[in-house]
KOLMI-678031 format. One record per residue (C-alpha): residue number from 1; residue in three letters; y, z, x. Coordinates in Angstrom, 2 decimals, always signed. Each point is the difference from the previous one (the first is absolute). Layout:
<rs>
k;r;Y;Z;X
NUM;ALA;Y;Z;X $
...
</rs>
This chain:
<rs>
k;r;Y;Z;X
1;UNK;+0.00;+0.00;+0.00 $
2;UNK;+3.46;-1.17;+1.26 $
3;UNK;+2.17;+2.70;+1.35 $
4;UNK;+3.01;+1.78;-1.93 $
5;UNK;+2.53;-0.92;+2.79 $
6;UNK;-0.90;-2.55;+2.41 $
7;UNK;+2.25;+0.30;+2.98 $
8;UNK;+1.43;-3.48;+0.94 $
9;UNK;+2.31;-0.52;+2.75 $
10;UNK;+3.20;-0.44;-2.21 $
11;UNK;+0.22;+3.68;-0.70 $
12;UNK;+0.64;+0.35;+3.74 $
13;UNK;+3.43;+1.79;+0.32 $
14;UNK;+0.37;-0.95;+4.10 $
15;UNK;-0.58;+3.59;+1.49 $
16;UNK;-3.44;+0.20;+1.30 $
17;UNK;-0.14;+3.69;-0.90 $
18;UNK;+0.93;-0.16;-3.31 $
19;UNK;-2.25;-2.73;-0.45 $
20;UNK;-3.01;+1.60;+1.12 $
21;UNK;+0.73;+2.84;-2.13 $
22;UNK;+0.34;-2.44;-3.36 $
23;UNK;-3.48;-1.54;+0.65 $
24;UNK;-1.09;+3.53;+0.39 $
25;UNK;+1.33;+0.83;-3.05 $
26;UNK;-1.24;-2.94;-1.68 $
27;UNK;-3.44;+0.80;+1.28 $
28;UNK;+0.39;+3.34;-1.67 $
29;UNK;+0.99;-1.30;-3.48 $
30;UNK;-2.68;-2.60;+0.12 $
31;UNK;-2.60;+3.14;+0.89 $
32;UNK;+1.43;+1.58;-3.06 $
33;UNK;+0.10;-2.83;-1.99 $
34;UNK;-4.29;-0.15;+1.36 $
35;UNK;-1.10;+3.19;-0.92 $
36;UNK;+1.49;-0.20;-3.56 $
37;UNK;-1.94;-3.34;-0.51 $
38;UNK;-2.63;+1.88;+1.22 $
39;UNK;+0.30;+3.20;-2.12 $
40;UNK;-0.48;+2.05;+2.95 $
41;UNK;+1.13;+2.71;-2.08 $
42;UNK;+2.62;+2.40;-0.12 $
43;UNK;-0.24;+1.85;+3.31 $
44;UNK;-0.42;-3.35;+1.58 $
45;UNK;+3.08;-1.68;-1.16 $
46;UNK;+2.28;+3.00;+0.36 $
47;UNK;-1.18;+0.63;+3.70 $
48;UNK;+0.58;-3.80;-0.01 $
49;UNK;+4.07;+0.55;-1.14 $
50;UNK;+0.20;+2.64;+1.90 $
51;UNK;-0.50;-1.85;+2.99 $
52;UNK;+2.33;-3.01;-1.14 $
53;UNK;+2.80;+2.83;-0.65 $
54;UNK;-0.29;+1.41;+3.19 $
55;UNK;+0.61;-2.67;+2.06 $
56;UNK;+2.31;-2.03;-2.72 $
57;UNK;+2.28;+3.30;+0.80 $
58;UNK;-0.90;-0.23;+3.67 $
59;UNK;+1.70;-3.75;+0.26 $
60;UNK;+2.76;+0.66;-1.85 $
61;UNK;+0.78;+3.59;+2.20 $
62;UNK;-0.24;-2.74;+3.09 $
63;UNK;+1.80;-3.14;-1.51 $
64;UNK;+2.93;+2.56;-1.01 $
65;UNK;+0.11;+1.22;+3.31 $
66;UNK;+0.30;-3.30;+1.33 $
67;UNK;+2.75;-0.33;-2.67 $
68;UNK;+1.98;+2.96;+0.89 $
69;UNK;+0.05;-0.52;+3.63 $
70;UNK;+1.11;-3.49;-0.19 $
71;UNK;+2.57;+0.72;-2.10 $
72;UNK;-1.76;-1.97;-2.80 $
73;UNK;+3.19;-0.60;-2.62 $
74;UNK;-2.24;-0.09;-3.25 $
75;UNK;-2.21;+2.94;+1.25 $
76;UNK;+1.21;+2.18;-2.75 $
77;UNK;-0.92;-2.56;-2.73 $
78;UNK;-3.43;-0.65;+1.77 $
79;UNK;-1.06;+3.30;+0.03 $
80;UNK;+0.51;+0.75;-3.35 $
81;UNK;-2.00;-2.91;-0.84 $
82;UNK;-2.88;+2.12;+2.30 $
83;UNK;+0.83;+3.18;-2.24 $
84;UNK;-0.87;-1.55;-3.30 $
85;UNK;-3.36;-0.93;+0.55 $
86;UNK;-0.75;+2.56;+1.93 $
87;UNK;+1.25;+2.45;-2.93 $
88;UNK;-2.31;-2.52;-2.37 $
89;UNK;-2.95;+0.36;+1.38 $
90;UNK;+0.37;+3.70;+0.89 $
91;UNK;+0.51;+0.07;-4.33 $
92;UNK;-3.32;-2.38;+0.07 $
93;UNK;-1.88;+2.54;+2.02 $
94;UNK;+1.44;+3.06;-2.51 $
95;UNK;-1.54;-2.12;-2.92 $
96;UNK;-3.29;-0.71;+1.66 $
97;UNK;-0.90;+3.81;+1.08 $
98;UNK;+1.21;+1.14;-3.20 $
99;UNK;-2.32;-3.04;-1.82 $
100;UNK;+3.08;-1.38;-1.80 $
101;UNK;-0.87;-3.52;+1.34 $
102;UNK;-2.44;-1.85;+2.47 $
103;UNK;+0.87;-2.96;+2.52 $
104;UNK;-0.23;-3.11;-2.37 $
105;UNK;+0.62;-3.78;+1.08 $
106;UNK;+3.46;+0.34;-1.53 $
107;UNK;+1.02;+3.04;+2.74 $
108;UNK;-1.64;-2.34;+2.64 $
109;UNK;+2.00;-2.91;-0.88 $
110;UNK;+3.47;+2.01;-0.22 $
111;UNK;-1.07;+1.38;+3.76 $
112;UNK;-0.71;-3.77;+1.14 $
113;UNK;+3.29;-1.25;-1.67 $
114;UNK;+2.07;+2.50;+1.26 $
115;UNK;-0.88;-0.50;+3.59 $
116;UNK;-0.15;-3.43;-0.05 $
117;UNK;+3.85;+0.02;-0.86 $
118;UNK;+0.81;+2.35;+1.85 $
119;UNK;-1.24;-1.30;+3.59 $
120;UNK;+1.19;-3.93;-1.63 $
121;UNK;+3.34;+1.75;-0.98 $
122;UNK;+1.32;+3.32;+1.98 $
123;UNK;-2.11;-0.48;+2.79 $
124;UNK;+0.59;-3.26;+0.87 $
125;UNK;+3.59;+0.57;-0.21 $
126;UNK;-0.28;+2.87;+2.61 $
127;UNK;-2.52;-1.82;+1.74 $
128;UNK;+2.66;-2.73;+0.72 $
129;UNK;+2.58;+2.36;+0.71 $
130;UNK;-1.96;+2.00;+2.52 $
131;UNK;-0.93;-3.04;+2.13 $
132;UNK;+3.93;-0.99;+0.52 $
133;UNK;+0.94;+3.74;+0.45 $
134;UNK;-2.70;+2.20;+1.17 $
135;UNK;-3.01;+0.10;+1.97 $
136;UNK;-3.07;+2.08;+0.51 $
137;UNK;+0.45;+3.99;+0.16 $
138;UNK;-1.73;+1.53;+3.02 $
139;UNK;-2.17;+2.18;-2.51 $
140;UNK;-1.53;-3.09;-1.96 $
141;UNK;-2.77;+0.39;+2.34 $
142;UNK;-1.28;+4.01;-0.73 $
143;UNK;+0.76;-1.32;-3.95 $
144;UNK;-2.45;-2.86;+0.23 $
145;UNK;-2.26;+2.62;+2.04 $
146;UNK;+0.62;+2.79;-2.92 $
147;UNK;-0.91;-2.62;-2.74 $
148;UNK;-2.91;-1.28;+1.83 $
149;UNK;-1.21;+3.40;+0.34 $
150;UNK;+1.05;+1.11;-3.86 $
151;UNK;+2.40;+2.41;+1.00 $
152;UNK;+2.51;-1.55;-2.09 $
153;UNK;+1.68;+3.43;-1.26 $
154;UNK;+1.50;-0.12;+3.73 $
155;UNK;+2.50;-2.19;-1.03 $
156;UNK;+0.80;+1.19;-3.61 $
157;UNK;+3.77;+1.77;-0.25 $
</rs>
């Protein structure tokens, strides 16, 4: 069966870092997207979330970093892009330990559609800006080690 998100390389925002972390991140939503296909069951698909939370809040602690540093002049309006869904799906994971609601097809498509905009849209946009203005922070390389490693609370703030 065909993958929710199937990464192509026009979501590619031109920083190498941040687009490792997307197909990460796509690989995490298409996991999630797998194990509800799969009825894996509850457990499953909330460990499953969990996972895709953690590190969707680990890239956007390190992509507003890189914002703040280089002096990034929409960082305030990016970030609270980054706050919304995070505040939606910490609501999502509220309904699902209380049993209000399950991960349907519909949740899986909103999480699809709102990344794909936002890397086609806001990222792109800071990934052309970065290229003329900014260049690779010294500590990109323990963050790639951190993620690697899943210690991606290291670089939550």
């Amino acid at each position: 069966m065909a993958e929710l998100f199937e990464w192509k390389d026009e979501f590619q925002v031109g920083v190498r870092d941040i687009d490792e972390q997307h197909v990460e991140l796509v690989a995490l939503l298409n996991a999630l997207h797998e194990a509800v296909r799969e009825k894996r069951g509850s457990a499953a698909v909330r460990s499953t979330l969990d996972e895709l939370v953690d590190y969707t809040r680990s890239h956007f602690a390190v992509e507003e970093r890189m914002m703040r540093e280089a002096c990034y002049p929409d960082y305030a309006e990016h970030r609270i892009y980054h706050e919304a869904l995070i505040d939606q799906v910490h609501a999502l994971q509220h309904k699902l330990d209380s049993g209000e609601t399950s991960i349907t097809f519909e949740l899986l498509h909103f999480l699809r559609v709102w990344l794909m905009r936002h890397i086609c849209e806001s990222d792109k946009r800071f990934g052309v800006w970065y290229q003329e203005n900014a260049s690779t922070p010294g500590w990109m390389a323990e963050a790639r080690a951190a993620q690697r490693q899943r210690r991606w609370w290291q670089f939550w703030r």
